[in-house]
C-alpha positions as YAML, in Angstrom:
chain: A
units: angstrom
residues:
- id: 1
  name: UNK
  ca: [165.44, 97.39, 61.35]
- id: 2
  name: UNK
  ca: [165.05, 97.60, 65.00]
- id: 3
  name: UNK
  ca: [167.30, 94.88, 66.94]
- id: 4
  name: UNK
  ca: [166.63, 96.40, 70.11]
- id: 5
  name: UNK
  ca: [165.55, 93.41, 73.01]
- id: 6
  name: UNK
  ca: [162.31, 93.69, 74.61]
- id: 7
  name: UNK
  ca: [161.44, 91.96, 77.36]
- id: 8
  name: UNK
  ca: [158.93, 89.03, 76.52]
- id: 9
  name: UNK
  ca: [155.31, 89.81, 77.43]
- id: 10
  name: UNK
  ca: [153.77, 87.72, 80.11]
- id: 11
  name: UNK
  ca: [150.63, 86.04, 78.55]
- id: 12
  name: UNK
  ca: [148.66, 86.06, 81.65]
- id: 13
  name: UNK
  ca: [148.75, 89.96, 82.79]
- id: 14
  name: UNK
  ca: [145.70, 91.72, 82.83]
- id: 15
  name: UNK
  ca: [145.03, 93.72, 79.12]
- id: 16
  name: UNK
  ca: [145.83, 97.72, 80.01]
- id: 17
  name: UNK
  ca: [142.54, 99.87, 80.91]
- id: 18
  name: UNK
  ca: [140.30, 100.71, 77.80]
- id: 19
  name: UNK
  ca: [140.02, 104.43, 77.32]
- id: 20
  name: UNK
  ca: [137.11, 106.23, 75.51]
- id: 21
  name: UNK
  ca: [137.76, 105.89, 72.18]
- id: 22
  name: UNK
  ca: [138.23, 101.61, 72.75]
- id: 23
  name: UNK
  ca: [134.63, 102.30, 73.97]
- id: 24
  name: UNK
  ca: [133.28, 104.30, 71.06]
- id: 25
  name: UNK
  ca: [134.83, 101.51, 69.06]
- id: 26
  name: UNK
  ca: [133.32, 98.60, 70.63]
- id: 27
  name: UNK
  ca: [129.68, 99.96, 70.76]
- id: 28
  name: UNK
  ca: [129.29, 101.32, 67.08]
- id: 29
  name: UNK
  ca: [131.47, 98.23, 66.02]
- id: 30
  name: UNK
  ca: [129.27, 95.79, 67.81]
- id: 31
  name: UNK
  ca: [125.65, 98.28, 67.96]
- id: 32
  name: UNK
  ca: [125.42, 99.24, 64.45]
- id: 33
  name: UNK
  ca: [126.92, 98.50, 61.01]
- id: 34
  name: UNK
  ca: [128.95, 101.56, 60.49]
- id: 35
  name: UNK
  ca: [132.65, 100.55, 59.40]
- id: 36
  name: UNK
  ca: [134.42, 101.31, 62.81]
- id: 37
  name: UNK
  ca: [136.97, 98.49, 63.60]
- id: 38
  name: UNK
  ca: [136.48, 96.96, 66.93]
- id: 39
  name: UNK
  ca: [140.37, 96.61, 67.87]
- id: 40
  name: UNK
  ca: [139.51, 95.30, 71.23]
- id: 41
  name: UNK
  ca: [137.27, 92.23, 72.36]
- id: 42
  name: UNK
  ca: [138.30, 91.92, 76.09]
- id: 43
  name: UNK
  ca: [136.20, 92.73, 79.26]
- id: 44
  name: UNK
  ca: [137.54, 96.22, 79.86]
- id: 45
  name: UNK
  ca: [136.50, 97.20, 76.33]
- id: 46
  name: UNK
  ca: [133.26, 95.73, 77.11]
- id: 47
  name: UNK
  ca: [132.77, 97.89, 79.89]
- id: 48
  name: UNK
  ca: [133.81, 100.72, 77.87]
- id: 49
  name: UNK
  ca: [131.48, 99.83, 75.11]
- id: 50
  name: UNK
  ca: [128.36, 99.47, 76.84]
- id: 51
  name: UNK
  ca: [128.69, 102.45, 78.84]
- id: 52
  name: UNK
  ca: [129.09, 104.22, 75.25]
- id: 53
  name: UNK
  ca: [125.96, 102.28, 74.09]
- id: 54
  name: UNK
  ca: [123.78, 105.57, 74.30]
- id: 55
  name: UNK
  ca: [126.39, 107.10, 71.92]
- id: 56
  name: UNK
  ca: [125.68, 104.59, 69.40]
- id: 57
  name: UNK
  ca: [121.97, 105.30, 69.91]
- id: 58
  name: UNK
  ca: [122.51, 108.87, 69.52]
- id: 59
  name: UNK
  ca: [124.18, 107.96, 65.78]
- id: 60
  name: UNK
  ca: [121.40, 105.50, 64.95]
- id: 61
  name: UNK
  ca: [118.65, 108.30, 66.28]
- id: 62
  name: UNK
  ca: [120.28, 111.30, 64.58]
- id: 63
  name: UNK
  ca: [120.40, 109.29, 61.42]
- id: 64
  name: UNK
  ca: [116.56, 108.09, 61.56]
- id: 65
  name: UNK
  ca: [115.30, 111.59, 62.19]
- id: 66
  name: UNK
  ca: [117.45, 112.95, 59.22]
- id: 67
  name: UNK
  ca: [116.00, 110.53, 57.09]
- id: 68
  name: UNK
  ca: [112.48, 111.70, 58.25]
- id: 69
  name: UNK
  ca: [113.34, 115.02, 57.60]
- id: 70
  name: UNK
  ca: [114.24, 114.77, 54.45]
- id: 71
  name: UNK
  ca: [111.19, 113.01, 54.05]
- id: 72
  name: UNK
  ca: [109.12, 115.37, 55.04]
- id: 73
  name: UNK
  ca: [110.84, 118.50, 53.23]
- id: 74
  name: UNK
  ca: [110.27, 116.26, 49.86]
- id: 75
  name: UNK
  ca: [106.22, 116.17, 50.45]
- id: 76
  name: UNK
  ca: [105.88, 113.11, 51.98]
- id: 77
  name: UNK
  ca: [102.91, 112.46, 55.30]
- id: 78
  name: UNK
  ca: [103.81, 112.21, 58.28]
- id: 79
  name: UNK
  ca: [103.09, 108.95, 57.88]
- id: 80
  name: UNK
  ca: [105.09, 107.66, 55.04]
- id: 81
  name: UNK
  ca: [107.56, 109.71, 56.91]
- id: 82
  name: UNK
  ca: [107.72, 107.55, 59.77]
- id: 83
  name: UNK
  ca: [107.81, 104.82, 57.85]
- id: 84
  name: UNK
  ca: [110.95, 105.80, 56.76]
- id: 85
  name: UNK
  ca: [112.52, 106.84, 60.38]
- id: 86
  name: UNK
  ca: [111.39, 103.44, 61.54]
- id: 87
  name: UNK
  ca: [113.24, 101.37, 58.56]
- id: 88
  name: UNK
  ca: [116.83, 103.62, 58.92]
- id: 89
  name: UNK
  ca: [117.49, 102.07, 62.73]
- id: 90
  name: UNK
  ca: [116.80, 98.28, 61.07]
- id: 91
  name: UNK
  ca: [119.29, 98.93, 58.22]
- id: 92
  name: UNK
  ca: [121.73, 100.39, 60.50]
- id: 93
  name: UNK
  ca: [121.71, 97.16, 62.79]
- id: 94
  name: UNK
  ca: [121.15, 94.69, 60.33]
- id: 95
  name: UNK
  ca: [117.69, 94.14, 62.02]
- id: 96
  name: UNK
  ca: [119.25, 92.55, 64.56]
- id: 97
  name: UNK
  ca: [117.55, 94.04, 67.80]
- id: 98
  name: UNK
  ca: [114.21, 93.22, 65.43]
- id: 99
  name: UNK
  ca: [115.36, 89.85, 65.10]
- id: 100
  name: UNK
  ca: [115.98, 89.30, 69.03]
- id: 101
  name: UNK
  ca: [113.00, 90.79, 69.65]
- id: 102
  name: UNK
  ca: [111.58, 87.90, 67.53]
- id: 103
  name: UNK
  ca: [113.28, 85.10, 68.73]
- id: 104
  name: UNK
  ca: [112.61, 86.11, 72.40]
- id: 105
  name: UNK
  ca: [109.04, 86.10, 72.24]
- id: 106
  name: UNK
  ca: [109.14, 82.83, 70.45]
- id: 107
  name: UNK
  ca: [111.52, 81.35, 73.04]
- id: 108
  name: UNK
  ca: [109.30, 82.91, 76.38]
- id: 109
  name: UNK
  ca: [105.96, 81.59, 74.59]
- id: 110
  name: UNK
  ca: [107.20, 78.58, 73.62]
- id: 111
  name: UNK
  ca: [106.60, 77.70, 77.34]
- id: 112
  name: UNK
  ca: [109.75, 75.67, 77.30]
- id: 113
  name: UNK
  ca: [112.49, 75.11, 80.05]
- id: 114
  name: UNK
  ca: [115.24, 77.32, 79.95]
- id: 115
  name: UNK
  ca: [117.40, 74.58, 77.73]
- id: 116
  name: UNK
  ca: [114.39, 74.27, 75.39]
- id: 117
  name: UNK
  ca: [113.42, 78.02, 75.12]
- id: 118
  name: UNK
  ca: [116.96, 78.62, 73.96]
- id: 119
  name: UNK
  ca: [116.97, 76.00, 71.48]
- id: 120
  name: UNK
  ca: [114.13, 77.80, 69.90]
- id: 121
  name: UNK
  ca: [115.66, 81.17, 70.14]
- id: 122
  name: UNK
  ca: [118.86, 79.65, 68.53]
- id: 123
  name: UNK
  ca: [116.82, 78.71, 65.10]
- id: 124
  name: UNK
  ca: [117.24, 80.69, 62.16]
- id: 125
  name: UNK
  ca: [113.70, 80.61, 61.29]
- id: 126
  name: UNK
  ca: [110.56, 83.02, 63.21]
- id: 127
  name: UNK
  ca: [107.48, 80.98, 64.64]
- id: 128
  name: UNK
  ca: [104.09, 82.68, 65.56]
- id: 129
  name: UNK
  ca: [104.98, 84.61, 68.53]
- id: 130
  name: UNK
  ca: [107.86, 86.33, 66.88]
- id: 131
  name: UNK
  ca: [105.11, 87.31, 63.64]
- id: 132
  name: UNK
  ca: [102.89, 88.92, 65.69]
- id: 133
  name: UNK
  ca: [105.21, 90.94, 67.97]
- id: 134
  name: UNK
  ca: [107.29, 92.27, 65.19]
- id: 135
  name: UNK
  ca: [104.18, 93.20, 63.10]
- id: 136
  name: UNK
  ca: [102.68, 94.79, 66.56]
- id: 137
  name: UNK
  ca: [105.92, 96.86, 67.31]
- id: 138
  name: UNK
  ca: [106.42, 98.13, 64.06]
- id: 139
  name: UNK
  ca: [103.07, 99.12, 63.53]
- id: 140
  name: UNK
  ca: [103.33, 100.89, 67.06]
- id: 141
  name: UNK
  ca: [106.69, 102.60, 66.00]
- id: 142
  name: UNK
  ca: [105.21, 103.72, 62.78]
- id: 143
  name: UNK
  ca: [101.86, 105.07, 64.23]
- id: 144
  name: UNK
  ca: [103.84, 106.78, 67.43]
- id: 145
  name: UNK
  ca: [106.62, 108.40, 65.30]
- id: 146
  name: UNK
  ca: [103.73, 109.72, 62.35]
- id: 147
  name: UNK
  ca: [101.77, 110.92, 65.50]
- id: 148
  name: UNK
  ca: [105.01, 112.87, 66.52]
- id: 149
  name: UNK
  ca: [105.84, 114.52, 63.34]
- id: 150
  name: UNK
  ca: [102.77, 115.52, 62.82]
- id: 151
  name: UNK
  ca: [103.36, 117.68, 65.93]
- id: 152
  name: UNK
  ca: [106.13, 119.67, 64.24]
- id: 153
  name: UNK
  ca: [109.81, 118.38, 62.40]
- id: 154
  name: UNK
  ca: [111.53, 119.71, 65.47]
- id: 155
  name: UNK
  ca: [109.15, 117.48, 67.92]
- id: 156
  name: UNK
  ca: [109.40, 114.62, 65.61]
- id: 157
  name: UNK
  ca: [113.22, 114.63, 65.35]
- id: 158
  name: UNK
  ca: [114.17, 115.38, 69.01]
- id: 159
  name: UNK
  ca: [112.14, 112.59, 70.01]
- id: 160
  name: UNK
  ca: [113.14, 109.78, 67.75]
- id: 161
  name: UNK
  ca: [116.42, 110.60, 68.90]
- id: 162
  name: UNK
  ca: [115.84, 110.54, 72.49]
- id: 163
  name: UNK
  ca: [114.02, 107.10, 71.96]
- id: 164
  name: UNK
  ca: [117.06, 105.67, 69.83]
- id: 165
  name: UNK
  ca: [119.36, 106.88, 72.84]
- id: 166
  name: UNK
  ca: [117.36, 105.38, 75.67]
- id: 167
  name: UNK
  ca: [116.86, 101.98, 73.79]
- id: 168
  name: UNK
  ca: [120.72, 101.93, 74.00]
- id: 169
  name: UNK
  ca: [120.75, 102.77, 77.39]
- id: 170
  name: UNK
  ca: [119.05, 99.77, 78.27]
- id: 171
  name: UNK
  ca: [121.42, 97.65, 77.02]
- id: 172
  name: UNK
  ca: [124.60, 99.33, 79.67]
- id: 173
  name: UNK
  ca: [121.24, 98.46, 82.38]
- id: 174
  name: UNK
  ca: [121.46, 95.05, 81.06]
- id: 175
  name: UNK
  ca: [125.14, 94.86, 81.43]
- id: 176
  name: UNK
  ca: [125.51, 95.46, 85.22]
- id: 177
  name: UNK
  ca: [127.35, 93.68, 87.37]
- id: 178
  name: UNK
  ca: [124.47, 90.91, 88.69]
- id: 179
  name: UNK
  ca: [123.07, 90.14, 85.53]
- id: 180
  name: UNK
  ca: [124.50, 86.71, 84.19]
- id: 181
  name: UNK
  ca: [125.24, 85.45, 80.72]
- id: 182
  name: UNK
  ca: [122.41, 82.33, 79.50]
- id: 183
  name: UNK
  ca: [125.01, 81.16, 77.00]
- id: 184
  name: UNK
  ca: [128.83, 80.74, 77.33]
- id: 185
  name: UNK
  ca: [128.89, 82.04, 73.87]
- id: 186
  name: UNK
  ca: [128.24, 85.31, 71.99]
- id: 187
  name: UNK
  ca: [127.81, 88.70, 72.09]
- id: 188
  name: UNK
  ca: [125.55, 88.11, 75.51]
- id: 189
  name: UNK
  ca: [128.46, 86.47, 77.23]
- id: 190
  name: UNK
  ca: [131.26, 89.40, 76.08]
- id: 191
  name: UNK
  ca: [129.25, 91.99, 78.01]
- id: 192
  name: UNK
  ca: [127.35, 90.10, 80.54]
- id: 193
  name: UNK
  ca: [128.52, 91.86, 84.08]
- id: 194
  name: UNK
  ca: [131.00, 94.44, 82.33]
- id: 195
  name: UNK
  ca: [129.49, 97.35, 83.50]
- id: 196
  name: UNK
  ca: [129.90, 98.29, 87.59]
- id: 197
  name: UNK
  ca: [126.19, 98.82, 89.10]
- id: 198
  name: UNK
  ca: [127.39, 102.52, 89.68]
- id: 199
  name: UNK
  ca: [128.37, 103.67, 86.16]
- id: 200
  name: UNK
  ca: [125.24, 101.61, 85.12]
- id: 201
  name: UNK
  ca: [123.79, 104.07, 87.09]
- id: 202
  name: UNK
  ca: [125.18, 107.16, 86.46]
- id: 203
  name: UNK
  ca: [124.90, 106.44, 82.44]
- id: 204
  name: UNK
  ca: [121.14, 106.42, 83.13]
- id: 205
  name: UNK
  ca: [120.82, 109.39, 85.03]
- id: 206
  name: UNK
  ca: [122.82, 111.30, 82.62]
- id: 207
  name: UNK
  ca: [120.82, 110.12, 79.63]
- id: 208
  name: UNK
  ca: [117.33, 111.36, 81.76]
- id: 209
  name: UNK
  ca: [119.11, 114.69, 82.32]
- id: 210
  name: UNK
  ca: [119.93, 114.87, 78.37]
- id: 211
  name: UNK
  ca: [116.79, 113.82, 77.88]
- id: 212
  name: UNK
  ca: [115.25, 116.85, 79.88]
- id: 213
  name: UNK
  ca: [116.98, 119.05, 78.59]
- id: 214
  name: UNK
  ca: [115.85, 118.19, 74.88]
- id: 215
  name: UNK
  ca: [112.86, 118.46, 75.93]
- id: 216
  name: UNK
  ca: [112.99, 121.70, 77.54]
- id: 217
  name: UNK
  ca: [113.22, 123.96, 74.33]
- id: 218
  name: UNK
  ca: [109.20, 122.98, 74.47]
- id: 219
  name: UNK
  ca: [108.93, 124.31, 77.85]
- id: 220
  name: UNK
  ca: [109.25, 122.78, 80.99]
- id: 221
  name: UNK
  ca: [106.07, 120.40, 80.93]
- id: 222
  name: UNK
  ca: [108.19, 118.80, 77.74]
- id: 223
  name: UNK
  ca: [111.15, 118.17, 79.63]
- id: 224
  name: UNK
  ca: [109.39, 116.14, 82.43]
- id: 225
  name: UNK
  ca: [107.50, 114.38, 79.62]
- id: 226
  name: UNK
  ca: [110.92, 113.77, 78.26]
- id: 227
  name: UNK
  ca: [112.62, 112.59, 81.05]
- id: 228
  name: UNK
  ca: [109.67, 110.67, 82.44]
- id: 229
  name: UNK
  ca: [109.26, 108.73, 78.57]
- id: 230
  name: UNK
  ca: [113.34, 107.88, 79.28]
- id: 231
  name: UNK
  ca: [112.51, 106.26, 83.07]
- id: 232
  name: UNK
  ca: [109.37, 104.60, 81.51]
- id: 233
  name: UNK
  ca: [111.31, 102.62, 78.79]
- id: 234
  name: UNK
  ca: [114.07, 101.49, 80.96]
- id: 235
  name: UNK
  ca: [111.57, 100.28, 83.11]
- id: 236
  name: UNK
  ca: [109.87, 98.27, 80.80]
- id: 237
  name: UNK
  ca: [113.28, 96.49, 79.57]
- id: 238
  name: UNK
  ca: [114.10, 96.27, 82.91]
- id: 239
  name: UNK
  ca: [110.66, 94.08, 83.66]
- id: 240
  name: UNK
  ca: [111.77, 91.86, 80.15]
- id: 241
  name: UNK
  ca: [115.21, 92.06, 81.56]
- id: 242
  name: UNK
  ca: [113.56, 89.86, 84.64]
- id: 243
  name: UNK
  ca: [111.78, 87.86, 82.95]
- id: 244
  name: UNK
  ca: [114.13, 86.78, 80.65]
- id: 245
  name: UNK
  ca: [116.50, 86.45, 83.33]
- id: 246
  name: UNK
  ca: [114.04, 84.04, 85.58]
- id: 247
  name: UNK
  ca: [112.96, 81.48, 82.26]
- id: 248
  name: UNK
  ca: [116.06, 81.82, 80.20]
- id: 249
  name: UNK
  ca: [119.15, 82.20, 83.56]
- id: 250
  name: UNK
  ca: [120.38, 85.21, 81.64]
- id: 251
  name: UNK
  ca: [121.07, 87.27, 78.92]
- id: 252
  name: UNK
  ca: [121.99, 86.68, 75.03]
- id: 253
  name: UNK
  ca: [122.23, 88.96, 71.92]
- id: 254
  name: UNK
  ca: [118.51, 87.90, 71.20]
- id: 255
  name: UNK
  ca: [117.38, 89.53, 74.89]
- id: 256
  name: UNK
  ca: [119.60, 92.80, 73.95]
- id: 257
  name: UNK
  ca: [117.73, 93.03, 70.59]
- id: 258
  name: UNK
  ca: [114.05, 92.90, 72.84]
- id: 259
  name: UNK
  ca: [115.24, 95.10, 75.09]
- id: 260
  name: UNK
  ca: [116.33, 98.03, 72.91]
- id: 261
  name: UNK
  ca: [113.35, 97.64, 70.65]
- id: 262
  name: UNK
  ca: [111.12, 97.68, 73.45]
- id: 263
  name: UNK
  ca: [112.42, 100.48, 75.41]
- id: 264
  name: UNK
  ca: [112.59, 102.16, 71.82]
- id: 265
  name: UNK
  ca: [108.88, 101.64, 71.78]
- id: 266
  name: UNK
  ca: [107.77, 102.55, 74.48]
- id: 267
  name: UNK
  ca: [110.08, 105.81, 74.57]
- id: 268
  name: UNK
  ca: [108.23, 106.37, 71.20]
- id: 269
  name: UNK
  ca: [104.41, 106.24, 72.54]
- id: 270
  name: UNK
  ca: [105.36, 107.90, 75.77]
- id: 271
  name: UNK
  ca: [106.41, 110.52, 73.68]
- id: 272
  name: UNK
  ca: [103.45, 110.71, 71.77]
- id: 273
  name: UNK
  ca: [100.85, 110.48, 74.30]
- id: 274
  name: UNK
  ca: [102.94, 113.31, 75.48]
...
């Protein structure tokens, strides 16, 4: 038994900086369902985490496109193929971006003050709004990633995996310094400003220069398709981002759920018109 005397810890210094693999941690302990433990919940693992969001994406993607695979090598269509792809991301987050996505367009058509909107984003149950844009975004996802495989395995795989990343990446976008919290509460709150405006930055460029250069096995007209699908999707989260931002004062784990699935979206039909 150690006897040794320590000095007594002072309660109020700052937590010690969070290093990569606190990061790793906190985005595939709080991104997907995977059994990592999150051993840290403080704002410097925050930071960490969301600027390691694509690397969850790049799990949830990988895993999605293996499942197609495999889909397609046992006979299936491209189509029941997709289907597949489509349902491994929802398993592997508990359907929670789905859900947000849900109960964000019922809270922003609800037409309700900020207070009220949130009330009805809080419910457990889905209203009208949140119906039709789920059904619409599936369907979207399903038709996109069917029109991608039937372009080639190697087209169909690359791409759902780009999309997965750069649905992730919009959630380190949404974490920038700037960007307040709508609830005092929840996962919205723990990341809400964690992530400097520069490494917000630099995460995206990075994931457009990945994205080129999975593209560019194709030839060069695939990697600017690539990399243009990746600046497409972030801009359309960004525009919810605002939105949300200017009826709801912020963000919550319901408008981080929206925006992955619809940067994942649009990534996906980008891609395809490609």
């Amino acid at each position: 038994m150690d006897t040794t005397s320590r000095p007594p810890q002072d309660p109020s210094a700052p937590p010690p900086p969070a290093g990569a693999s606190d990061g790793v941690r906190f985005a595939l302990g709080t991104l997907t369902v995977l059994p990592v433990p999150c051993t840290r919940w403080d704002r410097a693992a925050a930071r960490r985490g969301m600027e390691c969001a694509p690397l969850a994406g790049l799990v949830v993607g990988g895993c999605a496109a293996a499942a197609g695979a495999v889909a397609l090598f046992l006979g299936l269509s491209p189509l029941s193929a997709a289907v597949v792809t489509v349902a491994v991301p929802a398993v592997l987050t508990r359907a929670l971006h789905l859900d947000g996505l849900a109960d964000v367009a019922d809270g922003l058509g609800s037409g309700k003050p900020a207070e009220g909107a949130l009330a009805v984003m809080k419910r457990s149950d889905i209203g009208p709004f949140g119906v039709v844009t789920l059904l619409l975004v599936l369907l979207a996802q399903v038709a996109a990633v069917a029109e991608l495989y039937a372009g080639g395995l190697a087209h169909g795989a690359v791409a759902v995996a780009v999309a997965a990343v750069t649905a992730r990446t919009a959630l380190t976008l949404a974490s920038r310094e700037g960007v307040p919290a709508a609830r005092p509460e929840g996962l919205g709150a723990a990341v809400a400003g964690a992530v400097p405006v520069r490494s917000a930055v630099a995460v995206c460029a990075a994931v457009v220069l990945a994205a080129a250069c999975a593209g560019a096995w194709e030839g060069p007209y695939r990697a600017v398709s690539y990399a243009a699908a990746v600046v497409l999707a972030l801009s359309a989260a960004e525009l919810l981002l605002s939105r949300c931002r200017r009826r709801l004062g912020g963000v919550t784990g319901d408008v981080f759920g929206a925006l992955a699935e619809t940067s994942l979206t649009t990534a996906l039909v980008v891609l395809a018109l490609g």
